[in-house]
Each structure stands twice: as structure tokens, then as C-alpha cells.
N, C-alpha and C positions, 0 to 999 in steps of 0.2 A: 327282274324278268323283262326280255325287249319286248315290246308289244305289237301285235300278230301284222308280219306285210301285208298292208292292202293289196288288192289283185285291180290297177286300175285301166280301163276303158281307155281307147282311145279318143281324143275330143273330135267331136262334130267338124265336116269339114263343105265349103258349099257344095251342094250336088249329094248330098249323104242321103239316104234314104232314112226315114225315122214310122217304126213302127208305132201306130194308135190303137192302143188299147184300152179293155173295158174290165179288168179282174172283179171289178165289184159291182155299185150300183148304175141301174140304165141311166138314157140320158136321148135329147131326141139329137136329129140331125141339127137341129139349129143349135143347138148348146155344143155341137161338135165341131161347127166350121171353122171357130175363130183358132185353132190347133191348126190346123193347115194354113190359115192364113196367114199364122205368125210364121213358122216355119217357111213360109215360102220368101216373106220378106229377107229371110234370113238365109235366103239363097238354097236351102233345105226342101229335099220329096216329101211328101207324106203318104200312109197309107193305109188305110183302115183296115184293122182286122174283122175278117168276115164275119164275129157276132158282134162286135164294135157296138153296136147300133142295134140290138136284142134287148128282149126283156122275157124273163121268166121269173114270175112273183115280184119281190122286189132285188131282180139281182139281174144283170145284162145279158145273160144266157144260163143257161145249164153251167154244172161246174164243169161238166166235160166238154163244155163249148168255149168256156170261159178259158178254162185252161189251153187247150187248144191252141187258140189265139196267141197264150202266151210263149206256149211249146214253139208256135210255126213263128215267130219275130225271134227268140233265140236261137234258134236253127237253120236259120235262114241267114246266109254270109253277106248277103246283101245287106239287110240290114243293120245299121249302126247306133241306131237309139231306140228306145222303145220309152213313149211317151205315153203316161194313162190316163185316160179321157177325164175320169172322175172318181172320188171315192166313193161314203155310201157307208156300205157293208158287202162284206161276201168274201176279199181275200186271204182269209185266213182259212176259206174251207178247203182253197186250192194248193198252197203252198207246201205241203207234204209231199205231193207228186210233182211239182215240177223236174222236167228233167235238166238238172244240174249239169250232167257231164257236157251238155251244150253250153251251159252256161259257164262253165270253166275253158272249155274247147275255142269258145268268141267271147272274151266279154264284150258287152254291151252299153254304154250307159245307159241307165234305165231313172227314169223321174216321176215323181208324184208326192202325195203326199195324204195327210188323214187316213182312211184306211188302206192307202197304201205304204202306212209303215209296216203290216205285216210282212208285206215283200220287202221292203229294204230289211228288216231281221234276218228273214228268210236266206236273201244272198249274201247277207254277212255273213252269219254263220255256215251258210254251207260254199260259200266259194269265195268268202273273203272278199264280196265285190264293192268295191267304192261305188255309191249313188248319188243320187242329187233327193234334196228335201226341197222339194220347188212346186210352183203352179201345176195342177193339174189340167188338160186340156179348154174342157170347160169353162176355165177361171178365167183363161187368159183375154179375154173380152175388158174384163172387169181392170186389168192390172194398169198402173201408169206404164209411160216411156220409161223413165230409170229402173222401174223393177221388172218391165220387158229385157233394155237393157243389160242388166245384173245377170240374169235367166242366162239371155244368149250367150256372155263369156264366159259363167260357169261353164254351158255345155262344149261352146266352141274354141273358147283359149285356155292356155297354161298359169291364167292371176290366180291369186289366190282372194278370197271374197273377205272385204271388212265389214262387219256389222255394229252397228251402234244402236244404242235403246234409243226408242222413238219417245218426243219430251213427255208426253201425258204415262208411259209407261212404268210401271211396279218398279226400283230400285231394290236392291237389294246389295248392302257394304261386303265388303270383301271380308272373308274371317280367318283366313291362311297366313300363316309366320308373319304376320302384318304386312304382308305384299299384297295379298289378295290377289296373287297368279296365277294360271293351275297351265299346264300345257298337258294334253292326251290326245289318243282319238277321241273325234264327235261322233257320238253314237243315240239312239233314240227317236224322238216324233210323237206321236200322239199319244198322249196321257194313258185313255182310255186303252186302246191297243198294247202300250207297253207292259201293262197291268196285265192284258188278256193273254199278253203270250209268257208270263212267268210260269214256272211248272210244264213248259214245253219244250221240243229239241232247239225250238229260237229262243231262247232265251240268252243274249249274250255275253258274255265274260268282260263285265264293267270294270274290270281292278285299273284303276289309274285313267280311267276315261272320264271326259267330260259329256255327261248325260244334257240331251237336247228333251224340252218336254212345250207343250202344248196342248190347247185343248179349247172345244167349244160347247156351247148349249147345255152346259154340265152344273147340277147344284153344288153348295159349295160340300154337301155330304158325299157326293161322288167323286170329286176330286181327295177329298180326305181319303176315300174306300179305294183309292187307285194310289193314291203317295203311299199308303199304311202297308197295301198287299206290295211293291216294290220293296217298302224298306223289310219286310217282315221274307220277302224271297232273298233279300243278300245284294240289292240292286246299288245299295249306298254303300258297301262295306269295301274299301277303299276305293271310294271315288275320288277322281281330282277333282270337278268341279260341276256346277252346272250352270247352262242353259237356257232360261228361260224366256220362252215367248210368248204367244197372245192367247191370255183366257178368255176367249170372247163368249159374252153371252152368260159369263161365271159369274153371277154375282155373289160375293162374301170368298172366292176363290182367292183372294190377296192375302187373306188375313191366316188363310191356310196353309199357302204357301210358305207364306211369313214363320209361323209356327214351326214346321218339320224342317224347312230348309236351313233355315237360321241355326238347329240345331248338328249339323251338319259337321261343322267345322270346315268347311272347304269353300273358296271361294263361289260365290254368286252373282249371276248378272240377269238382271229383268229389263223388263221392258222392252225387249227385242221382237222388229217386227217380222216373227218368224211364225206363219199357220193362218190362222183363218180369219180373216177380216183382212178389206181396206189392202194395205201394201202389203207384199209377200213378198219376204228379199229370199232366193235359193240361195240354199250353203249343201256342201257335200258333206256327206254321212262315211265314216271308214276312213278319216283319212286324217290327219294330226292337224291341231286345231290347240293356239291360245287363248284362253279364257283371262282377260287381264281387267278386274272390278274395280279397282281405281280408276284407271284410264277410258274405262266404259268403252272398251272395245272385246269383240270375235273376230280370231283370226283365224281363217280355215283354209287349209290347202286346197289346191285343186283334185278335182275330180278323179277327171280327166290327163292323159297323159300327152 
């Protein structure tokens, strides 16, 4: 079976307008600026969605303001990116109503990450949309030059992005017909999230993909409780490969990994600086992607068309 066309976004262009959003947790005006200031380096508009910058309880608006926000940046033809200020919590209360047929109508590129895997699920399964796994607004204060850099060609050119384990990161040997290759779409993102949407209409159809996982602040019996409900939902049952990035904050999370993935039979690659902590290289989500364990490389297509 060929595996499902991505639906891809046109890449960022200078003068593009890029919509800012807040689907999950608040966040103040200063944790907001440095999103527009990157973006404008990059020859890029910006523009806050009007609860951008809200807080109710612990979540950036209402869900109906929340969504809103997200509704009026897919709807809106002007806009060609939609960039999320932060994660948090909260996008998974939105993402059963978003309206799709906008989203199929323009796509978008749309970028973030941690609890914005829900919406990368979200637009896979329902419109097949290529995303970016990248910085969230907020973050980009934090990030070096090269993994600014990385960021903007994902969004704005046609390369495709390599990724190599960072030296101190988790290895994991290749266990595939002694190649240790796997080539699929890269699909996935935060541990935590990909767990929480098993048993939902996101839940995506892994057969031959290479799963992308991550995760922070997590013990290492919660990371267990999230590999266990995956592999016990059908998440491993022909995978080609996986992914793995930064367990930051996991401690005894190595040895867990070690355990269920190893058993796997498919190849593995750790130590990749993908998620939370330190450098954060964006790779696109939805779109075909080499997993190659000997050679200690991710190859992933672009985005972006």
C-alpha cells in the first residue's frame, strides 16, 4: 500500500504574512516579541491573533477564543503561516472543531510543537497537512543562529533538513536486515500527547512510518505508561522506524526506551536534537523522511512546496 499524499503548503516567501498564535497555554507580551522579531529578520509580517495574548485559567483564552484565533489565520488568504506562540496545555480541547474545509481550501504551514502535537495529528489526519515540528514563538529568544537558521529554510526553502544525534545523546544500533534503514513518512512529537490521542479520530495510521517521539519533565514510569498505551493501541505494529529526541528532565527515561524500542525490530536513532531543551533543529511532520542508524543520519523532505 503507497502511503497517503501529503497535502503540502506553500514555503514562506519575504513579505508573507505569518499568523501568531496561542491554541494552548498563556504567555506574556515579552515571552511574545521575539516571534516577530525573528520573523521580521526574515523579511516576514507578523500578526497576533486577537487572544494571542489572553489567559483564562491556565489556558490563553476560552476554547472558543482560542479556536477563533485559529479559525480567523486559516481563513484568512492572506495569511500563509500560522506560527504558535507556546504550548502548555489546552490544544486538544480545540481540535475536533476546527474548520477543516478552510484548511484544505489554503493550506497553511503551520509550526510548533509539545502540545502542539495535537494539531499537527489533527491536520494530518484530517487534511493530510505537512507541518513543521519546530520552535514555538516563545522559544525563539532562547535558540542559537544555526537552529534559527535550520527553522527559516525549513519554512522558507525547498531543502530537505539533516539531522544528526547530538555527541552526549542516547544511541540506539540499527536492528533492520542489518542495514539499519527504514525510509517512511515522519510522523509524531510529544510522547505525552501521542499517548493522549490513541483511542481518538487522531490517531494516525503508522503502518510503515517512521514515528518521531519526545518528551520533558516526565518520570521514567510515565514515559513507560505512554511507550505501553502506544504499543498496546497498534502504534508499533508495522512501523519502519523511529525517531528519537530529547528526554529532557527524564531521568531513568533511557533505560526505558532502551527496553521497548530495542524490542522493536526496526531500526533506531537517538540522541537527536529534536523537542525541548538547548538546540531545537525543526524537521517537517507528513512528509517522507530516511531514517539511516548506521550512518547516524534523518533525512526529511521538505515541508513546504
Amino acid at each position: 500500500m503507497n502511503p497517503p499524499e501529503a497535502v503540502r503548503p506553500r514555503r514562506l516567501r519575504p513579505g508573507d504574512l505569518v499568523a501568531l498564535v496561542s491554541p494552548s497555554g498563556p504567555l506574556t507580551p515579552e515571552q511574545a516579541a521575539p516571534a516577530a522579531q525573528v520573523l521580521a529578520r526574515w523579511g516576514l509580517r507578523a500578526r497576533h491573533g486577537r487572544h494571542a495574548l489572553g489567559r483564562h485559567t491556565f489556558l490563553s483564552g476560552t476554547d472558543d477564543e482560542r479556536l477563533t484565533d485559529l479559525d480567523a489565520a486559516f481563513r484568512d488568504p492572506e495569511v500563509r503561516g500560522i506560527l504558535c506562540l507556546r504550548g502548555g496545555y489546552g490544544t486538544q480541547r480545540i481540535v475536533d472543531r476546527i474548520d477543516y474545509d478552510a484548511v484544505r481550501a489554503d493550506p497553511k504551514l503551520v509550526i510548533g510543537f509539545s502540545d502542539i502535537t495535537a494539531l499537527h495529528l489533527a491536520l494530518w489526519c484530517e487534511a493530510r497537512l505537512a507541518t513543521v515540528h519546530g520552535p514555538v514563538g516563545a522559544g525563539l529568544y532562547e535558540i542559537s543562529a544555526p537552529a534559527e537558521e535550520t527553522l527559516r529554510r525549513t519554512v522558507m526553502t525547498g531543502d530537505p533538513v539533516i539531522v544528526t544525534p547530538e555527541e552526549d545523546g542516547v544511541r540506539f544500533p540499527g536492528r533492520a536486515s542489518g542495514t539499519g534503514r527504514a525510509d517512511g513518512i515522519l510522523l509524531g512529537g510529544n510522547l505525552t500527547l501521542l499517548a493522549a490521542s490513541a483511542g481518538t479520530p487522531h490517531r494516525p495510521d503508522t503502518t510503515g512510518a517512521i514515528l518521531l517521539i519526545e518528551e520533558v519533565g516526565e518520570a521514567a514510569y510515565r514515559v513507560d505508561r505512554s511507550i505501553v498505551q502506544l504499543r498496546r493501541a497498534g502504534w508499533f505494529d508495522g512501523l519502519a522506524g523511529v525517531a528519537v529526541g530529547r528526554f529532557t528532565r527524564c531521568p531513568g527515561a533511557d533505560q526505558v526506551l532502551a527496553e521497548h524500542l530495542g524490542a522493536l525490530g526496526v531500526p533506531v536513532l537517538g540522541g537527536l536534537p529534536i523537542g525541548h531543551g538547548g538546540e531545537q533543529t525543526a524537521v517537517p511532520l507528513g512528509v517522507a523522511a530516511r531514517l539511516d542508524a548506521g550512518a547516524g543520519t534523518l533525512t526529511v523532505q521538505p515541508a513546504a512546496r
